[in-house]
C-alpha positions in Angstrom: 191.6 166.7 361.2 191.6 166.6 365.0 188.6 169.1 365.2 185.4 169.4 363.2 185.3 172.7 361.3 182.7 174.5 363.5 182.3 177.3 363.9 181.6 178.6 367.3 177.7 179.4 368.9 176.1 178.4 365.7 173.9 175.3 365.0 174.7 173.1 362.2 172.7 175.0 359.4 171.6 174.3 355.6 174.1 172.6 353.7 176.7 175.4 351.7 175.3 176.8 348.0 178.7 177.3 346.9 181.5 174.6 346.7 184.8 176.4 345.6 188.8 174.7 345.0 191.4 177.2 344.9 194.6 176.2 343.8 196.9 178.3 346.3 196.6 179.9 349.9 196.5 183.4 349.2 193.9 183.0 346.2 191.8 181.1 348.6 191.5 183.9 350.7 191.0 186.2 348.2 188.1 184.5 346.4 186.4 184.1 349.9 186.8 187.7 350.9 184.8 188.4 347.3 182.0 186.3 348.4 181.9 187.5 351.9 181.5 191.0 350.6 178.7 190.3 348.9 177.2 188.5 351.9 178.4 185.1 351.8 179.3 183.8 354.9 182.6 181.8 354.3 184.8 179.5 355.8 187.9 178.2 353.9 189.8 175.1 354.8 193.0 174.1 354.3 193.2 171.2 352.6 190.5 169.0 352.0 189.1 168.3 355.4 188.7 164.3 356.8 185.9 165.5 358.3 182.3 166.9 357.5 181.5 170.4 357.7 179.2 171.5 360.4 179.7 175.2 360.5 176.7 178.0 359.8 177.9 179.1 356.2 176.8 180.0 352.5 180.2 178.9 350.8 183.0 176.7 351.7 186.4 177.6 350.0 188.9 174.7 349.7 192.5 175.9 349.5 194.9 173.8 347.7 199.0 174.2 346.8 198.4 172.5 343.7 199.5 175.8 341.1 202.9 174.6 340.3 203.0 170.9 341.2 202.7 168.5 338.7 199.6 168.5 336.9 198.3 165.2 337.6 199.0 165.4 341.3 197.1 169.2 340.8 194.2 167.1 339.2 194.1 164.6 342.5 193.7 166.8 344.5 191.3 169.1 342.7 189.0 166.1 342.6 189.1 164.9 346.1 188.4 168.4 346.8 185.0 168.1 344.5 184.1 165.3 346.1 184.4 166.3 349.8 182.4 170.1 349.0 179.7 167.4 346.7 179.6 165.8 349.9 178.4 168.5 351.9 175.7 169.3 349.4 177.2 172.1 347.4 175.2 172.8 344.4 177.6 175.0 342.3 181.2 174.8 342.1 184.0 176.8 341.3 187.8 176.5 340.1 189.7 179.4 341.1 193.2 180.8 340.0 195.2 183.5 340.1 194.1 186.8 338.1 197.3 187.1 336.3 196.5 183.7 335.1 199.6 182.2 336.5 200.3 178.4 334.3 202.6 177.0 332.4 202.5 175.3 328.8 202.0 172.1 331.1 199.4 173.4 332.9 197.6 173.0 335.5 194.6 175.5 334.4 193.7 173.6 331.9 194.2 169.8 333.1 192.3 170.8 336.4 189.4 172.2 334.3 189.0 169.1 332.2 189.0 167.2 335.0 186.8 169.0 337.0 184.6 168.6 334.1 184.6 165.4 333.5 184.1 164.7 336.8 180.7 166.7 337.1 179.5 165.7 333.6 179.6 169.3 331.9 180.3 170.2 328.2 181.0 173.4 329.1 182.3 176.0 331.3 183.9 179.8 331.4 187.5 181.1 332.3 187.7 184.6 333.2 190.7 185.4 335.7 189.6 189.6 335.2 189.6 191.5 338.9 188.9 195.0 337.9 189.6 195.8 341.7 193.6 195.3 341.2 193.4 196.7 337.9 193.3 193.0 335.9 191.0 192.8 333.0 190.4 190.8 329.8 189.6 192.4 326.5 189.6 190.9 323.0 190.6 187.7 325.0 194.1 189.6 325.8 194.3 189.6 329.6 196.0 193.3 331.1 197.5 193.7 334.5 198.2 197.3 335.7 197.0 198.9 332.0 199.4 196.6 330.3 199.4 193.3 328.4 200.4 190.7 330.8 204.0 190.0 329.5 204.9 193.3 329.9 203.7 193.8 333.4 206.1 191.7 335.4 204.6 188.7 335.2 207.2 187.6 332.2 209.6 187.4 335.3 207.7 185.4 337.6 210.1 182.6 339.0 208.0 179.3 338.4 205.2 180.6 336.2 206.8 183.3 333.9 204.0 185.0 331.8 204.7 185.6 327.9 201.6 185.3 326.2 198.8 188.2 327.5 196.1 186.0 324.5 194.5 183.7 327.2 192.6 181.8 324.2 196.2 180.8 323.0 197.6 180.1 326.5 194.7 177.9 327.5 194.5 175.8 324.3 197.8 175.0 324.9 196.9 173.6 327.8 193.4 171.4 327.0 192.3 169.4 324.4 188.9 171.4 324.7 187.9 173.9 322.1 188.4 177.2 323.3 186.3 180.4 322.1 185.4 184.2 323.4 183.1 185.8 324.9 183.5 189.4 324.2 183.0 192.7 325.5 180.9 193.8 322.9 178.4 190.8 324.0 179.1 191.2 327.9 177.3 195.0 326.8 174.0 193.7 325.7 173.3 192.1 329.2 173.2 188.4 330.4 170.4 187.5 328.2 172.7 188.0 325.3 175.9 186.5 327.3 173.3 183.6 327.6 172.7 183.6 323.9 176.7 183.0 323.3 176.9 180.4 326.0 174.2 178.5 323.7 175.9 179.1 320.4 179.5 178.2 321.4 178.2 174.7 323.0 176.5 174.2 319.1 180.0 174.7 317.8 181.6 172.2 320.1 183.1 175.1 322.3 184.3 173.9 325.9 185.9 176.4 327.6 184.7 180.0 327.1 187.5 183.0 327.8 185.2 185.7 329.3 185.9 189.2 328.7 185.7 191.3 331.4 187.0 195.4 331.9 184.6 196.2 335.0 182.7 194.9 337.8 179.2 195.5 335.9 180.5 193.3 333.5 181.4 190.5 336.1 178.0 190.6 337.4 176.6 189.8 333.8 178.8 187.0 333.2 177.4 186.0 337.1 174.0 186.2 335.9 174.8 184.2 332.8 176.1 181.1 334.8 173.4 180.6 337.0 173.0 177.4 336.0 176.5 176.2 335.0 177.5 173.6 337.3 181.3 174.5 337.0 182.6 178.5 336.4 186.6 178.8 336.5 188.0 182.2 337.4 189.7 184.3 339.3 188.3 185.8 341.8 186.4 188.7 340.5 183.5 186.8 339.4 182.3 185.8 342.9 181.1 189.1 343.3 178.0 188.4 341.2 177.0 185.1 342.0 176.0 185.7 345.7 173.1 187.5 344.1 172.2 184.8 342.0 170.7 182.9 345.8 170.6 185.5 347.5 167.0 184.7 349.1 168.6 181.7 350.4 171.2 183.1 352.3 171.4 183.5 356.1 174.2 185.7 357.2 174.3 188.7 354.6 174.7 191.6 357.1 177.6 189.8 359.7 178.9 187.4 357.2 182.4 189.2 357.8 182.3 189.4 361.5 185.7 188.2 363.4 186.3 187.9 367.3 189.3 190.5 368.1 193.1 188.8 368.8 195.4 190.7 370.5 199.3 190.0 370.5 202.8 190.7 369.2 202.5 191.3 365.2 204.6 190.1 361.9 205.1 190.4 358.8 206.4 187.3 356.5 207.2 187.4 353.1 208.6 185.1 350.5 207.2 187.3 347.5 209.1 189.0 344.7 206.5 191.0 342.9 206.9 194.3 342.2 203.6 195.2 344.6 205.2 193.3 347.5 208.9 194.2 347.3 207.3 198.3 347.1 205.5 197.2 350.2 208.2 195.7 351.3 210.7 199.2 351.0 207.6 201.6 352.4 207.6 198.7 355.8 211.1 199.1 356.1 210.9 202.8 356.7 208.6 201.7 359.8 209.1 198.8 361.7 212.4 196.5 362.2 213.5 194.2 359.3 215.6 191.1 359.0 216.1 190.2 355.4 216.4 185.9 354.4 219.2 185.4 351.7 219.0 182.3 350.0 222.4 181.5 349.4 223.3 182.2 353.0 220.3 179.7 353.9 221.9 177.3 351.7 225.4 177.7 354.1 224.1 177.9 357.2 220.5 177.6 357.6 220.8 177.3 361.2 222.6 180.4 362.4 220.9 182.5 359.8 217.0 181.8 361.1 218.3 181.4 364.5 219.6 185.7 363.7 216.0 186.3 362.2 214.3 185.4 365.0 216.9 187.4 367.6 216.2 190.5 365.7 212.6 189.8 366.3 212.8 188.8 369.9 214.9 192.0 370.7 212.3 194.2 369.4 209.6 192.4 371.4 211.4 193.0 374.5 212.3 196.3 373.9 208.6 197.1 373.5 207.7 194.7 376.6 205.3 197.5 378.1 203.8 199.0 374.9 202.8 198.0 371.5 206.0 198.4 369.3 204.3 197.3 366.4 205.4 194.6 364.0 208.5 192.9 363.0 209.3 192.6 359.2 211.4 189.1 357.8 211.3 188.8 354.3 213.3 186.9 351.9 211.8 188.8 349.0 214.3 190.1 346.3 214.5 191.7 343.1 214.5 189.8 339.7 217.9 189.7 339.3 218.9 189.0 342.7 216.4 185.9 342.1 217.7 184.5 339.3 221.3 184.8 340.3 220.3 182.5 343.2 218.5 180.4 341.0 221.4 179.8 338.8 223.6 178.8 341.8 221.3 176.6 344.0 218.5 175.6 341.6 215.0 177.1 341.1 213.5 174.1 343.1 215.9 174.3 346.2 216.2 178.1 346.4 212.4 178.0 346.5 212.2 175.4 349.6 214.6 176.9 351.3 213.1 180.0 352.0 209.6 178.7 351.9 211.3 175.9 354.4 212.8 179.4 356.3 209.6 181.1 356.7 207.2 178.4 358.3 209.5 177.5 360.8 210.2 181.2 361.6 206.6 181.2 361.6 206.5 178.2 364.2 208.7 179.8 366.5 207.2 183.1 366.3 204.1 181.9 367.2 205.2 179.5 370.1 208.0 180.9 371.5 207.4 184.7 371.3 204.0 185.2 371.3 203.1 186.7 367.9 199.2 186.0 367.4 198.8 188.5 364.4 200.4 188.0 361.5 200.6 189.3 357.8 202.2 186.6 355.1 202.9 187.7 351.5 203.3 185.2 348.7 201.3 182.5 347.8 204.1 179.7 348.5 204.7 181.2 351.3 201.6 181.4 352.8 200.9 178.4 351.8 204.3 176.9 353.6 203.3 179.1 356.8 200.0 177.6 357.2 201.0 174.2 357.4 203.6 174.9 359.8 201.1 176.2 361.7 198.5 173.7 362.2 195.6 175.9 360.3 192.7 173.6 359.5 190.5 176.6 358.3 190.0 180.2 358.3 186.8 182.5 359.4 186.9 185.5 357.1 186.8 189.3 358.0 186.5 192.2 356.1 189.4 193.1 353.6 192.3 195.0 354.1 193.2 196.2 350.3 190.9 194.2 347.8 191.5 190.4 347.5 193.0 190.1 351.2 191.0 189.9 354.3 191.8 189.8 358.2 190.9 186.1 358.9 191.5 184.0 362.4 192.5 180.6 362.2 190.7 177.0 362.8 192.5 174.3 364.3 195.4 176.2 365.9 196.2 175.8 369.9 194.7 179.5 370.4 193.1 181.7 367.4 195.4 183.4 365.4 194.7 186.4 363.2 195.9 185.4 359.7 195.9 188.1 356.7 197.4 186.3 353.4 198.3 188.1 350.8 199.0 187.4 347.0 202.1 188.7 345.6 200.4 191.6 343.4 197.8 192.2 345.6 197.5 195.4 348.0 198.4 199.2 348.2 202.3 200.3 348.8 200.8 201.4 352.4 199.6 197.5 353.1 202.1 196.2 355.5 201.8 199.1 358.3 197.9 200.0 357.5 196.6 196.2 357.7 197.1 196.0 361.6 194.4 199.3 362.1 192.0 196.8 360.5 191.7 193.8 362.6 190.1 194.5 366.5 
């Protein structure tokens, strides 16, 4: 990196408790906006950095586009990322995906896991992707999004990591050659001494990987209490909620650890998802600021001409609001199922996917460069993760949230600070896209 990952006015402080690899953008975010809310100050980077950390912070959040690469490339990664946060002293680590679980038969939940085992010298570990907060919870080992088992809620749909199977015991034996057991509600409900208890037996039986249920936060913060002294917890990231309290005498920053200097400057919003949250965010938006809408297939014709026509419809609105705040501009190439697979079929799941994520960074670029956006909103964990890149972002400070799971952050390594909000697919209220900018100064 060209610039150490400082953070301004602070003195280089006590190493970080907390190492954590995410394996997308968006989740990233998401699992550090948990820990700052409970008062871990938390910087995420993007990337492993080539550089040590010397910023004031409790946690350091490594974000990775490893989801849906190829699992051994996923398992690179994943380790050099262990070995950069071991590096800067981190004493607990933690893997974290997505809380609808997102893999395939292939992986890469369950190759990263093994390795990241291995690599730390563990017999055992937990897996619990529940996040009460956006209504994802495990039960009986069956993971539920939105009240309903997983493969019914959408998720069997998803475009690179279709969901089919809700039994998370079955999906993630698939993917290990661990033995995978439970760790039930009805022992979650006795208290961490007993969650402690279960931990002991299943190692006995030659258990690896633990599937954690999960229905509320109380339950989150038992299973917290329980892994104390694991040196490697996998989850989503509803489980960092309890493990601030586990150090919680150690730490420095718990009243400001979500404080952010104000940006001011033009506003978009980017999106790339097609989740059924995002594309109802996307239809309340519509109703409220200017939208330009990215179609694949005309990408794939005349890629040129067709960015070139997002970006006019976003300059025209800028300079029709020259000498007042107009608000943001909306470019989306989200679509409905259908519509998805149609262009699937005729271009190819890989290229219809790097076109638009292609699209949307260098929209992105010129946004920021050319037409002075400094605030911007990106949906869609490939997308965010295309959009960062694009725009030089070494690491994020993290604010408060917006909708739980996505925070108002600003930017590391960029020319000027930015303010960044990235946003998983399913995550955030219908209201997000037009309430977000009320939350950040």
């Amino acid at each position: 990196m060209a610039n150490s990952l400082s953070t301004a006015g602070e003195r280089p402080r006590a190493r970080p408790i907390l190492g954590c690899i995410a394996d997308d953008f968006t989740g990233a975010t998401d699992l550090a906006s948990q820990l700052v809310s409970a008062g871990m100050r938390t910087l995420q980077t993007i990337g492993v950095p080539d550089t040590p950390l010397e910023a004031g912070v409790d946690a350091v959040v490594v974000a990775l586009k490893s989801r849906t690469i190829p699992a051994s490339e996923a398992i690179k990664q994943s380790i050099q990322a262990l070995d950069w946060l071991r590096e800067q002293g981190c004493e607990q680590f933690y893997f974290k995906y997505c809380s609808t679980f997102d893999s395939t038969p292939a992986g890469n939940i369950g190759p990263v896991t093994e390795a990241l085992m291995d690599a730390l010298g563990t017999d055992f570990t937990v897996a619990c992707p529940a996040l009460p907060a956006n209504r994802r919870s495990v039960f009986n080992g069956y993971l539920f999004a939105n009240g309903v088992l997983l493969n019914e809620s959408g998720m069997q749909d998803h475009p690179l990591t279709p969901m089919t199977d809700a039994n998370l015991v079955r999906v993630l034996g698939a993917q290990t050659t661990r033995e995978i057991g439970l760790i039930d509600y009805a022992t979650l409900r006795q208290g961490d001494a007993a969650v402690t208890a279960r931990i002991e037996a299943l190692k006995a039986d030659g258990i690896g990987i633990a599937i954690c249920d999960a229905i509320d936060n109380e339950d989150l913060f038992v299973l917290a209490r329980a892994c104390r002294d694991l040196p490697l917890v996998t989850a989503g990231s509803g489980l960092a909620l309890g493990l601030p309290a586990n150090v919680a005498d150690r730490l420095n920053h718990r009243q400001d650890a979500a404080r952010l200097e104000p940006i001011a400057g033009r506003e978009a919003v980017l999106s790339g998802s097609c989740s059924r949250a995002t594309l109802a965010q996307i239809d309340h938006a519509k109703q409220h600021m200017p939208s330009f809408h990215l179609d694949a297939q005309a990408l794939h014709d005349d890629y040129a001409s067709v960015v070139d026509a997002a970006l006019a419809c976003a300059e025209a609105h800028f300079q029709a609001h020259a000498d007042d705040d107009g608000g943001p501009v909306l470019i989306y190439a989200s679509a409905a199922p259908e519509e998805v697979r149609q262009a699937q079929q005729r271009l190819g799941v890989q290229e219809a996917g790097e076109l638009v994520e292609r699209a949307l960074a260098d929209i992105a670029s010129e946004l920021v460069s050319r037409l002075g956006v400094r605030r911007l909103l990106v949906a869609g964990g490939e997308t965010s993760g295309a959009v960062v890149s694009a725009l030089g972002v070494q690491g994020l400070r993290i604010g408060e949230s917006i909708d739980p799971g996505v925070p108002w952050t600003t930017t590391l390594g960029t020319e000027a600070p930015l303010a960044l909000a990235l946003k998983s697919g399913n995550f955030g209220a219908t209201d997000f896209m037009t309430k977000a900018w009320k939350l950040m100064p």
